[in-house]
N, C-alpha and C positions, 0 to 999 in steps of 0.2 A: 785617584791619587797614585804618583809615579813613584814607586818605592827603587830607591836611588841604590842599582845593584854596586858594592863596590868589590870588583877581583881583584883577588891578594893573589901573584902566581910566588907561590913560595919557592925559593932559591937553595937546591938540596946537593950534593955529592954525589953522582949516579955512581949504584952498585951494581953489579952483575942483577941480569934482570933474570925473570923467571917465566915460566910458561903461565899464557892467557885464558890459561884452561882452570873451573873449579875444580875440576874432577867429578861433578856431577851437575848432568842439565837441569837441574832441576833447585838447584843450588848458588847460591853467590858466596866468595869468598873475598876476602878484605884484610892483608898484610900489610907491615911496614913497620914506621917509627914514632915513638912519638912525647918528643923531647919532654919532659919535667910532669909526667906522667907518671913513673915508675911505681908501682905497688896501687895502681888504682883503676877504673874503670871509666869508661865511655861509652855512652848511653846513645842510639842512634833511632831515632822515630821515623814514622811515616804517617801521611795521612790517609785516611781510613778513606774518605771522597774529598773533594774540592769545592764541596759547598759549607760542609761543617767545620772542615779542617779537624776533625776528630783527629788524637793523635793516639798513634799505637807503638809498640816497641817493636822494631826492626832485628837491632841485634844489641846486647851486650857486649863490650872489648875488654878484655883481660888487657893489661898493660905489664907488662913482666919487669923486675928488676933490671933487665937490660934496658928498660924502654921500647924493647918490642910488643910484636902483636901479631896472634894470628886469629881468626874470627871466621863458624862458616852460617849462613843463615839463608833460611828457605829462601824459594824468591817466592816475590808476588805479584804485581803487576809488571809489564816491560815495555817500556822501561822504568824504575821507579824512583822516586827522587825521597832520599833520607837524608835528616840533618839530625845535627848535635850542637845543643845549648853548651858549649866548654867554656866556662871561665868568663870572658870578654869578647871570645869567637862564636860565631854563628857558622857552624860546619858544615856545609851538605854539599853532596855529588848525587849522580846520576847511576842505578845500577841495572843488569842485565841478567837474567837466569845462565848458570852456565857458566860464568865469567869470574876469573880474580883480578880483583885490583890490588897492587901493590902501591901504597901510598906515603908520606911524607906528612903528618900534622904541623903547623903552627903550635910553636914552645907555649906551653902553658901559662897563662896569665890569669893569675884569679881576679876577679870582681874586687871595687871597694867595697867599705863598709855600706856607700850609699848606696851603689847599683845591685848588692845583694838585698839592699831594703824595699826596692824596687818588683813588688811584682812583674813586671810588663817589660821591665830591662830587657832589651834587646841588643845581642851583642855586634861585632862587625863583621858580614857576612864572608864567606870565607868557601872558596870553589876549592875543595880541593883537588889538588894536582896528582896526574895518573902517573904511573914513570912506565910504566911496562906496557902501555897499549901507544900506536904510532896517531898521529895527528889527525886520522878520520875515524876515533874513539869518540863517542858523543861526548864525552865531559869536555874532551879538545875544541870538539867543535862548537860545544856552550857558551865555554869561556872564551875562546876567541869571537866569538859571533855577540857577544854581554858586551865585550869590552868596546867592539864598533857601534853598539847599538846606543851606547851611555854618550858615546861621543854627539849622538842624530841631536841630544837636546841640550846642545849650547847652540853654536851657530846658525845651525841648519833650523832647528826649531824655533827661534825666535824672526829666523828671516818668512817661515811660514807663516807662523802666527800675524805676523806684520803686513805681509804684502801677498799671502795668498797665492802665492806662483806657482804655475803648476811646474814649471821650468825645472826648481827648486822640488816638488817632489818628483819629476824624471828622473833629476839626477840622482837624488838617495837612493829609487828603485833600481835604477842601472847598476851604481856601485853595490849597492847588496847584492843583486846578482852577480855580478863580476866577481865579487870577492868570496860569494858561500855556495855558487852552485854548481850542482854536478857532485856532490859528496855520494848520490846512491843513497842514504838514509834516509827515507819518509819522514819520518819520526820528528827529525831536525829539520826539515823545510815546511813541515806545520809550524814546527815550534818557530819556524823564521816568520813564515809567513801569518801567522797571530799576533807576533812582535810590530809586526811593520804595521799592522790593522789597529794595535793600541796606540802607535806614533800619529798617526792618520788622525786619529781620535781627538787626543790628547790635542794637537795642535789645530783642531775645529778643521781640517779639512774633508772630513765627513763627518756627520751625526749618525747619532745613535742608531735611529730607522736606516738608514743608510747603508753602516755596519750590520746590523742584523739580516738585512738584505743580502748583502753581498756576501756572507764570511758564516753565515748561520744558515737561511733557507736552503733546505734541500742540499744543506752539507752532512757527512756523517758529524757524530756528536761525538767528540775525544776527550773522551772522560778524564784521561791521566795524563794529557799535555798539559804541561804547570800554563805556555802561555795560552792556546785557547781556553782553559778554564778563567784563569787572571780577564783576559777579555769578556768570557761572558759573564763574568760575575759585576763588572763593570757596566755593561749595557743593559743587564735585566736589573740591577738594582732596584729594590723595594717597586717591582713593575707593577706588583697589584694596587699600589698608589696615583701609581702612573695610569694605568689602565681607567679606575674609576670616576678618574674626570673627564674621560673621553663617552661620547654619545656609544661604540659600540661594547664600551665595559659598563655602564651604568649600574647592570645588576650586581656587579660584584662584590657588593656589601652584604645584599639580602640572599647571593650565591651560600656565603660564608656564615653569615651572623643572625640568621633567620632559619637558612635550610640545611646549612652544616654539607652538603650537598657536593659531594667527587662529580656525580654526572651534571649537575647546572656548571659550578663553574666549568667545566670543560668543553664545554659547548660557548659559555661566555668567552672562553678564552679562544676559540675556535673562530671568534667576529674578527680578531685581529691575522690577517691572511698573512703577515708575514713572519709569524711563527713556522707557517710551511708543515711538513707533516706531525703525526702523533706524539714521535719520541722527541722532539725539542719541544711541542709543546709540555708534554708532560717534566719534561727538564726545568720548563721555567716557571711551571706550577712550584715546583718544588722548590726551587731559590725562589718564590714569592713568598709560600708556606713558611717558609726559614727566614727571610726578611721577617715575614707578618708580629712571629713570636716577640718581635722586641720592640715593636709600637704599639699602640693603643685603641688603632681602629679597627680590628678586629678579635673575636671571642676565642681566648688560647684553647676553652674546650670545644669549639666548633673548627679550629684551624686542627685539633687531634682528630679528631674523627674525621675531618676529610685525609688526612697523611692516613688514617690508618686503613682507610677504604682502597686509598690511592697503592699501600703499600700489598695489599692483598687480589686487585683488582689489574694491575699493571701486567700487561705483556713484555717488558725486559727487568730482567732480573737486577741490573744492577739498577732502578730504580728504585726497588723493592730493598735495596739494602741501603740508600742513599736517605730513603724513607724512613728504613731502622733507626739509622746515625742521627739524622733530626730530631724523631722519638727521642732520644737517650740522651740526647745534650739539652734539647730546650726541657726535660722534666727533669735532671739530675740533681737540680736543685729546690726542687718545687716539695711542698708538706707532703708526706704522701706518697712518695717516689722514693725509689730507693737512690742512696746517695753514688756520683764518680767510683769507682772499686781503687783499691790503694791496696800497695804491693812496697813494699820499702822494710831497709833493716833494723831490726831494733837494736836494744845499748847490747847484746850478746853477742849481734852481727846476724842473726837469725830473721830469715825476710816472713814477717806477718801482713797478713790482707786481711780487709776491713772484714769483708766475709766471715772472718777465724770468730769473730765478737758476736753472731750471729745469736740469739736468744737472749743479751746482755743489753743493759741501755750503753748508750757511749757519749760521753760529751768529749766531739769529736775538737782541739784548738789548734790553729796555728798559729807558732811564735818563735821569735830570734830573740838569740842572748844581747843581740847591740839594742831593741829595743827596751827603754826605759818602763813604757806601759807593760808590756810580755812580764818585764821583770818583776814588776808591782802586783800582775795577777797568781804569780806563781806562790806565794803562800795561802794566799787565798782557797786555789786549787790543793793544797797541799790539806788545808782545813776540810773542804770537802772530802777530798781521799780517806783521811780519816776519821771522820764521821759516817759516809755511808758508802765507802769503798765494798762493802763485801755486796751493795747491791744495783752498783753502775760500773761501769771502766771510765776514766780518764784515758783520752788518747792524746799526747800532744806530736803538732808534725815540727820538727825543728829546722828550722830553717840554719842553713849553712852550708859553704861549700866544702868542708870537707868532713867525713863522717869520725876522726879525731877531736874536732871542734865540739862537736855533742856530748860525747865519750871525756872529755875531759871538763868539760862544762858538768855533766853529771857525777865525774869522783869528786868534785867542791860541793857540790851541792846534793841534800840528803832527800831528793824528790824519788818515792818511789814506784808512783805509776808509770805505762808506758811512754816512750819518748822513739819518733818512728824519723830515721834520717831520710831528707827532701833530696835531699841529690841523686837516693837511686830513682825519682821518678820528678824532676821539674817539673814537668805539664802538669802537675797537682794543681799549683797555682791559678792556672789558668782553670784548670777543672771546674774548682771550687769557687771561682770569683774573688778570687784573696785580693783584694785591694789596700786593706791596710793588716798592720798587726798589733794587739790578736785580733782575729777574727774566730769564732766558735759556732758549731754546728750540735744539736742534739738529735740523736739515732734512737727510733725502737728495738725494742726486742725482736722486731719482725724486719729489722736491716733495713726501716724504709725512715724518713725525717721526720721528727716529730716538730723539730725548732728552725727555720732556715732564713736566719742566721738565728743563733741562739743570744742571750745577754751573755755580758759576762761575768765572771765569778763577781765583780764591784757591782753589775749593775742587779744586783741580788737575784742571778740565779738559783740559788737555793730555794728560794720560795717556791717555783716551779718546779725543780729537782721534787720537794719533799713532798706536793703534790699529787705529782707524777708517779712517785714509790708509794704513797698512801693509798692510791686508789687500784693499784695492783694486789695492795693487800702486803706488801712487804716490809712495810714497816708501821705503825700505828700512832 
């Protein structure tokens, strides 16, 4: 699936510009402006790998009264790409250890009522624009090299898909060279050259073995290129489905689901020669593993125990941490697993994490004031609080975009368990699988899920609450 980039080059006032420098190698720096912002923050993530899409927090932005900003944040990979969920923008650029970027935001637009009821809301992605680095700055070179590349699939790409010409792909090759080479950046002629390999793709003028062949055997493996990973996440899709209906994977069921087994599949996966050496085989072990979790043909406790062998067993490390990431996301929600961690601020403005509730049960809910249902379960919860508050917490996560919205939703309203604002940390949602609301989670005293998902207050949770407290011995 061709996720249809659109670049906004935003139209700004250049000001004396400033040195390219963090002030520290080790460091990323990130200045500027950022119109109907004033008194508030922006949140900038990264992903932890490229197969989980784990998301972590990059840096926090102070937004001043002025509407400025200044911000400095470790770096981490390089180069590495952070984005920001803002409003109805999808933010991200490209960052460098070392380096300030002085930047220009898109004015703030909040979401409607419906796109904030929306978990999955995705908003309009949004490159933003550097002003202090000159034209062979990789974000320059992204976005100009995005904006030819969107153009490849109107004409060009329906004249291939149609007629097959290779005339037609010369030409696109030629002109991308012509137009992006010679910049000196590696970086950015991978990322070109994985572009042009999922065009290839997409318009069937190679397949997938093909692609593999060509762009993967005996290529190094670029773990933090957005476009080679986007391409091999694309070509190894759910492979261990793929693999098993073929004569040299057969065993691949009884690898997994009989011998739970790192060294058979590995060798199963070793029949197929065009995986080429260890480390891409062991790569596509792993996006099979992470496929596997969310179908039904194989055993989620015999897909653990090979990640966990793979994850201790493996000669490159960032396996071993790619291994972690899959761990952590396919059991976060599982009984028995400790839940997503949650970091956000309460009605005081004081930031509580799930962690702080440690020894306490929790019935963790998320809910919005524009929901009707949310609003029907909150006397409910209110009854419970009162009843046997002194021997579980209520956590609710309030959905809204701005953390005044909460704050004055709760001076009307006399609820007085916790209520934790969703905007210092969006990725909740996706954390927790929030698809409608409410949706409710119950937590042990040992921080790990008792209920996943929980009922809710209507569909008589209580029964299981008193339970649950009865046979702790805490109430009678």
């Amino acid at each position: 699936m061709i996720m249809q980039i659109r670049i906004v080059f935003i139209l700004v006032v250049m000001f004396a510009l400033v040195g390219t420098s963090s002030g520290h190698p080790d460091s990323v720096r990130i200045s500027g402006h950022a119109p109907g912002y004033a008194g508030h923050d922006i949140v900038f993530h990264y992903h932890k790998d490229n197969i989980t899409f784990t998301e972590e927090v990059f840096v926090t932005i102070s937004v001043d009264s002025t509407e400025s900003f200044s911000a400095t944040a470790a770096a981490k990979d390089n180069p590495l790409y952070v984005f920001s969920n803002s409003g109805v923008h999808y933010l991200y650029m490209y960052v460098e250890s070392g380096k300030h970027y002085q930047v220009v935001l898109p004015e703030k637009t909040p979401r409607t009522r419906w796109e904030s009821l929306n978990p999955y809301f995705e908003g309009t992605p949004t490159h933003i624009a550097v002003l202090n680095h000159d034209d062979d700055e990789l974000n320059n070179l992204i976005s100009e090299f995005d904006g030819y590349y969107e153009t490849l699939f109107g004409e060009p790409f329906l004249a291939l898909t149609a007629q097959r010409d290779q005339q037609i792909l010369d030409s696109v090759s030629l002109e991308n060279e012509r137009l992006f080479s010679g910049t000196g950046n590696d970086w950015f002629d991978d990322y070109r050259r994985y572009r042009m390999a999922f065009f290839r793709m997409m318009a069937r003028v190679e397949a997938s073995r093909g692609i593999s062949d060509n762009y993967f055997r005996d290529a190094p493996v670029l773990y933090d290129n957005i476009a080679y990973m986007e391409l091999f996440n694309q070509v190894y899709n759910n492979y261990f489905l793929f693999l098993a209906r073929t004569a040299r994977g057969k065993s691949i069921h009884d690898d997994i689901n009989k011998f739970a087994s790192y060294s058979r599949l590995m060798n199963t996966l070793q029949n197929d020669d065009v995986l080429g050496g260890d480390r891409l085989l062991e790569m596509v072990m792993l996006k099979g593993l992470h496929d596997s979790f969310y179908g039904s043909d194989f055993s989620r406790s015999a897909l653990l125990r090979i990640l966990d062998s793979l994850a201790v067993s493996t000669n490159y490390p960032e396996h071993a941490h790619i291994a972690r990431n899959i761990r952590e996301k396919t059991t976060r929600l599982m009984t028995g697993f400790r839940p997503p961690e949650i970091n956000m601020k309460n009605r005081e403005g004081v930031f509580v994490n799930l962690s702080d509730y440690h020894g306490e049960y929790v019935y963790l809910n998320f809910c919005t004031a524009a929901s009707y249902s949310c609003l029907s379960e909150y006397d409910l919860l209110q009854r419970l609080d009162e009843r046997f508050g002194e021997h579980f917490r209520i956590v609710t996560i309030f959905i809204a975009e701005e953390f005044e919205a909460m704050t004055g939703f709760l001076e009307k309203n006399d609820y007085n368990w916790d209520f934790l604002f969703y905007g210092d940390q969006p990725s909740v949602l996706k954390d927790y699988d929030i698809r409608m609301f409410p949706t409710c989670y119950f937590i042990g005293r040992d921080g790990k899920l008792l209920m996943s998902p929980a009922p809710l207050p209507s569909e008589d949770f209580e029964r299981f609450l008193v339970r649950t407290l009865r046979s702790d011995g805490l109430i009678r």
